[in-house]
Biopython code that builds the backbone (N, CA, C, O; Angstrom):
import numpy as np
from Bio.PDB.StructureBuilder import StructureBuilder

atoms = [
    (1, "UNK", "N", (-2.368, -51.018, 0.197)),
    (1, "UNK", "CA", (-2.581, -51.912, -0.919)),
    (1, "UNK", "C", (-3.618, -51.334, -1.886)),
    (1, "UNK", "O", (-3.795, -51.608, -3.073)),
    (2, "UNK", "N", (-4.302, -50.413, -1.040)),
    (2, "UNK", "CA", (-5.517, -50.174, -2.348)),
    (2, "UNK", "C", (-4.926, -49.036, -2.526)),
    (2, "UNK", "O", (-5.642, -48.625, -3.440)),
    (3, "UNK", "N", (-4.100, -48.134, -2.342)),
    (3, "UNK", "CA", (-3.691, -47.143, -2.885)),
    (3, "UNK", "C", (-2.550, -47.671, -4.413)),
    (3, "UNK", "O", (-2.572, -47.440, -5.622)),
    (4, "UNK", "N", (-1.790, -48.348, -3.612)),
    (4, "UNK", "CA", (-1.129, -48.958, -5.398)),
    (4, "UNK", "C", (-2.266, -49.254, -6.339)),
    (4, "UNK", "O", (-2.473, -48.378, -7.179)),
    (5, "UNK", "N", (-3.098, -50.386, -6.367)),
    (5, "UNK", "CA", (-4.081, -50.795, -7.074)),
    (5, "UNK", "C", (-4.555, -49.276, -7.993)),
    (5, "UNK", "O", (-4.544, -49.172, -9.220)),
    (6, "UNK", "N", (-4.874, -48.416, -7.198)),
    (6, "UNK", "CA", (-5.450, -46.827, -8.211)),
    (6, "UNK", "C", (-4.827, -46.323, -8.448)),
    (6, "UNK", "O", (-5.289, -45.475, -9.210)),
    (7, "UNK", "N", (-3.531, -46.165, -8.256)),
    (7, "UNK", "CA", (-2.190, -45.814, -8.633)),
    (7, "UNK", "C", (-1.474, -46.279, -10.049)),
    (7, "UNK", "O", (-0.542, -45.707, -10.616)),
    (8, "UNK", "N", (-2.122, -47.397, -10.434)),
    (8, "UNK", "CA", (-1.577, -48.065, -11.295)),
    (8, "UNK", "C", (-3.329, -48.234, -12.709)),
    (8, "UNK", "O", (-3.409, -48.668, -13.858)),
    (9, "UNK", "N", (-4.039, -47.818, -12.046)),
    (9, "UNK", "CA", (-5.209, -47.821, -12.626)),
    (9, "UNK", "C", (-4.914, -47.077, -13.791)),
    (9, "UNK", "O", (-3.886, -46.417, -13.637)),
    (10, "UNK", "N", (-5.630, -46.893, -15.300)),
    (10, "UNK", "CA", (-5.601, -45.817, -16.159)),
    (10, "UNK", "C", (-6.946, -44.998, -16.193)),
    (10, "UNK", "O", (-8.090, -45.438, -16.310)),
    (11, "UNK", "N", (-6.605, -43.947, -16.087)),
    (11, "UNK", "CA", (-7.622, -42.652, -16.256)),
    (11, "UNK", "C", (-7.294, -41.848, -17.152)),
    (11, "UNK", "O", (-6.254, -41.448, -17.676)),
    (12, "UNK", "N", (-8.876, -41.608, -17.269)),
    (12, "UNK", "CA", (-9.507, -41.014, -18.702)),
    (12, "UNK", "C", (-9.518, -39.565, -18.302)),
    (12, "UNK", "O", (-9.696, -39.291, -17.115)),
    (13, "UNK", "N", (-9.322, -38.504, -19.294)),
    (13, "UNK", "CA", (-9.625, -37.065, -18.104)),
    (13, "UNK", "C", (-10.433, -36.341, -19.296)),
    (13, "UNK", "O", (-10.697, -35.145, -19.174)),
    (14, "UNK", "N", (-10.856, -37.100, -20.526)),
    (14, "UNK", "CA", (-11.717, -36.477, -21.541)),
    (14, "UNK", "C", (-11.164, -35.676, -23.005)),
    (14, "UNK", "O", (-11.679, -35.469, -24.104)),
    (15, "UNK", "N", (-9.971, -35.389, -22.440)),
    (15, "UNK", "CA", (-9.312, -34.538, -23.654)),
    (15, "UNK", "C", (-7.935, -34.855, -23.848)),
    (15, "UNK", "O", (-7.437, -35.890, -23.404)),
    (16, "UNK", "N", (-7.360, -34.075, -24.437)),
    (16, "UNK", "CA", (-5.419, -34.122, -24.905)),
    (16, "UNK", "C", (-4.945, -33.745, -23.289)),
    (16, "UNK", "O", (-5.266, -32.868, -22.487)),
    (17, "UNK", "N", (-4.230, -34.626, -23.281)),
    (17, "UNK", "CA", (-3.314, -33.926, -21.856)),
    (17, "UNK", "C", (-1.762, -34.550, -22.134)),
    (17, "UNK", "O", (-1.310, -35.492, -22.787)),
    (18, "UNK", "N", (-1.265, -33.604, -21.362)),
    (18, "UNK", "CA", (0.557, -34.030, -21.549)),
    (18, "UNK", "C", (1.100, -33.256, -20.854)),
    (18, "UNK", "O", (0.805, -32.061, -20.874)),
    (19, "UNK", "N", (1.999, -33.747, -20.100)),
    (19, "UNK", "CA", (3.143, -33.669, -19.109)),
    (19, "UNK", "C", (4.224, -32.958, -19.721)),
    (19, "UNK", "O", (4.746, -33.322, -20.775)),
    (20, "UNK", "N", (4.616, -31.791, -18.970)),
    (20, "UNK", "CA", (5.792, -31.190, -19.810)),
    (20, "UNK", "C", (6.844, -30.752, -18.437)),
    (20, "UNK", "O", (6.482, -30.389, -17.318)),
    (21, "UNK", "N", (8.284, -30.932, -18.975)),
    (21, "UNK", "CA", (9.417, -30.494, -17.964)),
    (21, "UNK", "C", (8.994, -28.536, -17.488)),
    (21, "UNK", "O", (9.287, -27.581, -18.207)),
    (22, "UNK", "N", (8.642, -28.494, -16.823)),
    (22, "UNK", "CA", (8.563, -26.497, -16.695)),
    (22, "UNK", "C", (10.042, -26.290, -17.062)),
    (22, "UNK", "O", (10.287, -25.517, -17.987)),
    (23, "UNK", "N", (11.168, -26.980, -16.351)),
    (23, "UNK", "CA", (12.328, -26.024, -16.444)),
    (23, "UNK", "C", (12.807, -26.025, -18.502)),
    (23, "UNK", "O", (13.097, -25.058, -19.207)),
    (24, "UNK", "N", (12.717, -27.294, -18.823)),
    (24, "UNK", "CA", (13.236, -27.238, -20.081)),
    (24, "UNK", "C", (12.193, -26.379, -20.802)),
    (24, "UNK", "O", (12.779, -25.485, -21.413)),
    (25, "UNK", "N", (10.806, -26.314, -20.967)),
    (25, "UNK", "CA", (9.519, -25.671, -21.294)),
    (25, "UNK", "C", (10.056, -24.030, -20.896)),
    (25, "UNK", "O", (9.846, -23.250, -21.825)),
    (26, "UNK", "N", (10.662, -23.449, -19.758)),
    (26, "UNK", "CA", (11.083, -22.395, -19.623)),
    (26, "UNK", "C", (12.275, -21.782, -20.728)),
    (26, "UNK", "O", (12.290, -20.780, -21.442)),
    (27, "UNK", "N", (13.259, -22.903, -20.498)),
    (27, "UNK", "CA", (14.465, -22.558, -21.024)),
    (27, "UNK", "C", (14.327, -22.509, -22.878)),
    (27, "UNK", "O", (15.125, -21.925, -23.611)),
    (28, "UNK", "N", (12.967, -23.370, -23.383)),
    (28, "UNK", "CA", (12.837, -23.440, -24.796)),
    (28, "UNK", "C", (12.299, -21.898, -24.697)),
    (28, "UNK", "O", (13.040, -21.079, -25.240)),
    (29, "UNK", "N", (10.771, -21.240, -23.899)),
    (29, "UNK", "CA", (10.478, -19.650, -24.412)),
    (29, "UNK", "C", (11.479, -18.606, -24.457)),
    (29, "UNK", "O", (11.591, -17.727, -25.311)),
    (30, "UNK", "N", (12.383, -18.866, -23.163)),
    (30, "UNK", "CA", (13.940, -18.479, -22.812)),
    (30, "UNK", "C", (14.165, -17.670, -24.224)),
    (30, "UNK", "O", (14.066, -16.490, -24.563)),
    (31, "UNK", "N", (14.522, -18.909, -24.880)),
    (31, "UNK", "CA", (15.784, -18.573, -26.088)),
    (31, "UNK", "C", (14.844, -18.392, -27.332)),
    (31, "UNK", "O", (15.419, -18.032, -28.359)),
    (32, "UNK", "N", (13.234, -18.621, -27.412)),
    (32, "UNK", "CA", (12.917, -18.400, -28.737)),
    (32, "UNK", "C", (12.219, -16.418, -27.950)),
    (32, "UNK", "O", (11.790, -15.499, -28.648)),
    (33, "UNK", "N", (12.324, -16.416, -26.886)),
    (33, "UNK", "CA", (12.241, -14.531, -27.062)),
    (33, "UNK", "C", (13.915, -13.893, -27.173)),
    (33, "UNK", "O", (14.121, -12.911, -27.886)),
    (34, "UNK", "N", (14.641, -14.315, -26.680)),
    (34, "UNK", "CA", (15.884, -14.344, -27.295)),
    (34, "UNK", "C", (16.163, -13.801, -28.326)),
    (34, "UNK", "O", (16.324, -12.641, -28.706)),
    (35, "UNK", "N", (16.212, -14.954, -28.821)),
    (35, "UNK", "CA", (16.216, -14.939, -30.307)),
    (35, "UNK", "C", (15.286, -14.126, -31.487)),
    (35, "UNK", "O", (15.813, -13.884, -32.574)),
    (36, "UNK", "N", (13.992, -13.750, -31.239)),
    (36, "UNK", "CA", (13.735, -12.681, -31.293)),
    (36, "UNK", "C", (13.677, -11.159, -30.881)),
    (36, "UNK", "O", (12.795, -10.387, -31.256)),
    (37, "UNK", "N", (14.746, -10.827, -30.050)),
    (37, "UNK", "CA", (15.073, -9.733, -29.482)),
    (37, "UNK", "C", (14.453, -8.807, -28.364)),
    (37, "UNK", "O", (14.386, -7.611, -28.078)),
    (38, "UNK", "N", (13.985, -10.200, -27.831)),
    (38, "UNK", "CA", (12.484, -9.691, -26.738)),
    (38, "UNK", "C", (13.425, -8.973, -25.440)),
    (38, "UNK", "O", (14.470, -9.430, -24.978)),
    (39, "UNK", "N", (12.664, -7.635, -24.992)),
    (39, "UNK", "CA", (13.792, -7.303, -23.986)),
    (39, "UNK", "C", (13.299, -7.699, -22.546)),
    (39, "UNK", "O", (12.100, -7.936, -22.397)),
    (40, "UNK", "N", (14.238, -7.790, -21.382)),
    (40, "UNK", "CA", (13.474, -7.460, -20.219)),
    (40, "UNK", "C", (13.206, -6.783, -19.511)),
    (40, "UNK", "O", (14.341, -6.688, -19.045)),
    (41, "UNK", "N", (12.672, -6.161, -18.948)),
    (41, "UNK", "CA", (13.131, -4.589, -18.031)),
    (41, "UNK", "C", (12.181, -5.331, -16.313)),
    (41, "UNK", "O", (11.090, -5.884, -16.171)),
    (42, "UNK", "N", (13.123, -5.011, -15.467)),
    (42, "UNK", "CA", (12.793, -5.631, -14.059)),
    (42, "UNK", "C", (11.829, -3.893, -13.781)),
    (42, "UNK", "O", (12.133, -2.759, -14.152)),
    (43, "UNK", "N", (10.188, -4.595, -12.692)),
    (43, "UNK", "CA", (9.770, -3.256, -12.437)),
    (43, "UNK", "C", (7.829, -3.911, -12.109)),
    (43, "UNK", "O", (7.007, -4.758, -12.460)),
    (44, "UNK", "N", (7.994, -3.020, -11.420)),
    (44, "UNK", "CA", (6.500, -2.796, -11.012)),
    (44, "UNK", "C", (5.465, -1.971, -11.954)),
    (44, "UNK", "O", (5.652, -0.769, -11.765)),
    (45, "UNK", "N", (4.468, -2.199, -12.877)),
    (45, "UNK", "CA", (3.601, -1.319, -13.374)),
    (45, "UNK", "C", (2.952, -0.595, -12.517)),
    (45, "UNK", "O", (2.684, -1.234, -11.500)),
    (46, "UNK", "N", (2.487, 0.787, -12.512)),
    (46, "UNK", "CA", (2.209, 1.926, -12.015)),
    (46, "UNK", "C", (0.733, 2.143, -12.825)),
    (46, "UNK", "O", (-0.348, 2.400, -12.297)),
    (47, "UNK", "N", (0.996, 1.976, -14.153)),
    (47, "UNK", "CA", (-0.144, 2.382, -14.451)),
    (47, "UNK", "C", (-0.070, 2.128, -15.915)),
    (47, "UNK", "O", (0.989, 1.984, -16.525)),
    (48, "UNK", "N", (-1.427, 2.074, -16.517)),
    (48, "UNK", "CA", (-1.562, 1.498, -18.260)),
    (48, "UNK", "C", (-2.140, 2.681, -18.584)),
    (48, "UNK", "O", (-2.775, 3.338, -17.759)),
    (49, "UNK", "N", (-1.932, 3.108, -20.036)),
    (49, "UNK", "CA", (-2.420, 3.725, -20.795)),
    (49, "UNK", "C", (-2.638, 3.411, -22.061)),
    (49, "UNK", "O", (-1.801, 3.244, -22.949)),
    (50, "UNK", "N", (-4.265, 3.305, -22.137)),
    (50, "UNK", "CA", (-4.295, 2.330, -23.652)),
    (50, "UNK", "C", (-4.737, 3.349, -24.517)),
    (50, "UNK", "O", (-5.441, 4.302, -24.184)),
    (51, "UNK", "N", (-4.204, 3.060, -25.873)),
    (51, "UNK", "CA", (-5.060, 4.084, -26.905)),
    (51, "UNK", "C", (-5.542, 3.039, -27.923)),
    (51, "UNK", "O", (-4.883, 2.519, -28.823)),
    (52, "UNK", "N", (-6.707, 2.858, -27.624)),
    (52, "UNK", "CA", (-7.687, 2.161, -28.309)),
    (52, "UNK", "C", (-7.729, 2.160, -29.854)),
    (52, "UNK", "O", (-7.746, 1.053, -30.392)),
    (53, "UNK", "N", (-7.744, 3.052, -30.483)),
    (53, "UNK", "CA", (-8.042, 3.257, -31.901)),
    (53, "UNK", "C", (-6.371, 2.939, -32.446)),
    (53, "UNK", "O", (-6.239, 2.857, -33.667)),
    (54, "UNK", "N", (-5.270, 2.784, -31.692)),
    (54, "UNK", "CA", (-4.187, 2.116, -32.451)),
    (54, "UNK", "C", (-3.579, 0.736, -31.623)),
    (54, "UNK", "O", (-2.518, 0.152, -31.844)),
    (55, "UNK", "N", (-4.404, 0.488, -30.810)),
    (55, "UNK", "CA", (-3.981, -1.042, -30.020)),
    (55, "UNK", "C", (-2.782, -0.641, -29.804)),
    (55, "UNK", "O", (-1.917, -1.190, -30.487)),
    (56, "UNK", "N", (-2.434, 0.191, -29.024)),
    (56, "UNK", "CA", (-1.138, 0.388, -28.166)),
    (56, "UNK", "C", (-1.759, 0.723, -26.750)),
    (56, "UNK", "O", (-2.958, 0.736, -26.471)),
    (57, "UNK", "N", (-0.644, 1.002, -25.880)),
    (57, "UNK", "CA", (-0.545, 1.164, -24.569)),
    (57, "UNK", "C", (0.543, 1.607, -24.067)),
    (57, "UNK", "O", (1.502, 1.193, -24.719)),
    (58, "UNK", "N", (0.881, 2.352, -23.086)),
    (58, "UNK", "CA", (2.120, 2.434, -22.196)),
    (58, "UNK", "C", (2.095, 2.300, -21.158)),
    (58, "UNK", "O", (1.234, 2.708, -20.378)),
    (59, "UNK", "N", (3.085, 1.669, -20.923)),
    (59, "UNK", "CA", (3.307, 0.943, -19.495)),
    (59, "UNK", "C", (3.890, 1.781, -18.899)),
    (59, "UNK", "O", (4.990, 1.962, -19.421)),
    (60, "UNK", "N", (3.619, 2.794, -17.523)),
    (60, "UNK", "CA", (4.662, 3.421, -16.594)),
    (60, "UNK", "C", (4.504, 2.349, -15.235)),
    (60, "UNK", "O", (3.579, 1.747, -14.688)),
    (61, "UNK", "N", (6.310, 2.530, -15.002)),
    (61, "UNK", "CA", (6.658, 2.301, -13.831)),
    (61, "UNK", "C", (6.497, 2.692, -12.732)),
    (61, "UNK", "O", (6.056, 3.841, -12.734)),
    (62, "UNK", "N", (6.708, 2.105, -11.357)),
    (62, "UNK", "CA", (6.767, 2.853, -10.507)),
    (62, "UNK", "C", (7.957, 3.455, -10.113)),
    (62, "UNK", "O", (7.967, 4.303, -9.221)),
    (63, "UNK", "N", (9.128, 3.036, -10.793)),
    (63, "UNK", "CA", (9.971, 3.877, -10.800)),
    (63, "UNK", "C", (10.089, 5.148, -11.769)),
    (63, "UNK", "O", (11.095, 5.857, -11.725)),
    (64, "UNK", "N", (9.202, 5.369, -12.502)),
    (64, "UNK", "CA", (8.905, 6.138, -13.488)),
    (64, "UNK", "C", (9.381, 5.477, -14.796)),
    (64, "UNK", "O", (9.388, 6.364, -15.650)),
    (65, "UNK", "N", (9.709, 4.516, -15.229)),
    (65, "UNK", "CA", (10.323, 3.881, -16.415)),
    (65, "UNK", "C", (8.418, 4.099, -16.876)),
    (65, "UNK", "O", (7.367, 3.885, -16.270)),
    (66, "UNK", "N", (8.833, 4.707, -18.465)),
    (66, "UNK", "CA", (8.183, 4.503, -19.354)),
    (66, "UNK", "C", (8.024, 3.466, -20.746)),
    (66, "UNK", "O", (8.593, 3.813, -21.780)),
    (67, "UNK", "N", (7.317, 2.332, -20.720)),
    (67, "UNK", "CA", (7.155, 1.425, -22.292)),
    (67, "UNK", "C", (6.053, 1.939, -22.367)),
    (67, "UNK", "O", (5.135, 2.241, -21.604)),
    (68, "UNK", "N", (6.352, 2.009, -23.711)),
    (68, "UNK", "CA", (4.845, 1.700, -25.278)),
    (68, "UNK", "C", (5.313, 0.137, -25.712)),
    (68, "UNK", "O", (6.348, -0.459, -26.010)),
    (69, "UNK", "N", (4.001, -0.113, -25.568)),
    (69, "UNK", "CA", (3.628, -1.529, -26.252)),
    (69, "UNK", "C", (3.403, -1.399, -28.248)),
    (69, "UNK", "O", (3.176, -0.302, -28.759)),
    (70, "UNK", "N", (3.496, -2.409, -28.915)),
    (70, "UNK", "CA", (3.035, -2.392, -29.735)),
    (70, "UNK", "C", (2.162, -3.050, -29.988)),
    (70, "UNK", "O", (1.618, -2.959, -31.089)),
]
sb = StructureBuilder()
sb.init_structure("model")
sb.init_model(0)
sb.init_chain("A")
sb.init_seg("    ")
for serial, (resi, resn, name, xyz) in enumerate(atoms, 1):
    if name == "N":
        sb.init_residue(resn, " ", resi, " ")
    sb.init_atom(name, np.array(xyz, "f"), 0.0, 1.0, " ", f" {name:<3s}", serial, name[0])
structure = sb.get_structure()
């Protein structure tokens, strides 16, 4: 009985808060990288290489797959 009672209580938590579906919240980033032509490549990073003075990096795999970031 006292668990309904606080159950039904309203709480304050200080700031903006909101409840969101993950799967639909997934399926909306889904289609807006999509839709911008975002690729995926399945893989383990191996190792980063950043070059500082142009904010890039490359990503090697451990399968040896090589990305540059932009």
């Amino acid at each position: 009985m006292l668990m309904l009672s606080l159950l039904s209580a309203q709480q304050r938590v200080g700031r903006s808060y909101g409840r969101v579906c993950r799967r639909r919240l997934r399926q909306h980033l889904l289609a807006q990288c999509a839709a911008a032509g975002v690729q995926y490549l399945e893989g383990e990073v191996a190792s980063v290489n950043a070059e500082p003075e142009s904010a890039r990096a490359t990503l090697t795999c451990r399968d040896g797959t090589a990305v540059r970031t932009r």
